[in-house]
N, C-alpha and C positions, 0 to 999 in steps of 0.2 A: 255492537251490531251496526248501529247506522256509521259510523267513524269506518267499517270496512266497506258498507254500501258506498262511501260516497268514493273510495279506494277503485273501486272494482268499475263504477260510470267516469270516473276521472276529469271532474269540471275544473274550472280555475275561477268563475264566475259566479258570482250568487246575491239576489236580492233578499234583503229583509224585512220585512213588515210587519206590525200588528194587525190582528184579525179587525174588523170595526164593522158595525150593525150594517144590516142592510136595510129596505127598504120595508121589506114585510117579515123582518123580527122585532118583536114589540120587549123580549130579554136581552138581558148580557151574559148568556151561558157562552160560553167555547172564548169568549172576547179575553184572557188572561196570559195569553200566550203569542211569543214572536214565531213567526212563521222563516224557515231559511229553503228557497228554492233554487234553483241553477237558472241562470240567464241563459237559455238557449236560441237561438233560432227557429224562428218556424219552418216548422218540415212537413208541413201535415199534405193529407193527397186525397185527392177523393178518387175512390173505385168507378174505373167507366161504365161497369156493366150495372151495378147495383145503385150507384150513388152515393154510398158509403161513404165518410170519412173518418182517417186514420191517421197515425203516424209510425215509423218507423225507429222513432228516439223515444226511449224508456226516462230520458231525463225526464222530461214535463209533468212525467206524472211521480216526482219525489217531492216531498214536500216536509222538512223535519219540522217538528214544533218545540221551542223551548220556552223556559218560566221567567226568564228576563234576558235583555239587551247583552249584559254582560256575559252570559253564557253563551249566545251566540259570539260572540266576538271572539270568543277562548277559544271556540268551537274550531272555527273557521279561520285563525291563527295558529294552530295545532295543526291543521291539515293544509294548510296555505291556499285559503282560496280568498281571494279577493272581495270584497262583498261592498253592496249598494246597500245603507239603510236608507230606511223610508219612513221618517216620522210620523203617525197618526195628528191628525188632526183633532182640536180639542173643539168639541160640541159644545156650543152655546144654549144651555137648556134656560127657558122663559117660562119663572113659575106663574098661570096668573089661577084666577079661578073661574069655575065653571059659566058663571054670570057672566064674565069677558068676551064670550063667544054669542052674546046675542047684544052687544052696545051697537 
């Protein structure tokens, strides 16, 4: 299914990344997976009368997800698209204890 989707938009481009927390998730649910998007341009337009904004390209909003690096690359070597990985950054977590926060 997605190997015809990406057939049928026909990019040549595409970044890769891992999901990584944001500011106000305190889990790591959804964080196990590489994300493969299309590098497109922005196209987007805003409506004069309403104020609206839109866009006209169906790429931006694809977004496949896979279980490892290596799948992406198979992925996207099969269907010949060029691709940008984006390494995740490794968090520095600071175990201290509760008492730490009142020294």
């Amino acid at each position: 299914m997605s190997s015809d989707l990406f057939k049928i938009v026909n990019f040549k481009r595409a970044k890769v990344y891992k999901n990584t927390v944001s500011s106000t998730q305190s889990g790591k649910q959804n964080l196990d997976y590489w994300v493969l998007e299309p590098s497109v341009k922005n196209t987007s337009m805003r409506d004069s009368i309403m104020g609206w904004s839109g866009c006209s390209d169906v790429k931006k909003q694809i977004r496949l997800k896979f279980s490892t690096l290596g799948d992406v690359e198979r992925y996207a070597k099969k269907n010949k698209i060029d691709i940008n990985v984006i390494e995740p950054k490794e968090k520095i977590k600071i175990i201290k204890s509760y008492a730490d926060n009142f020294k």
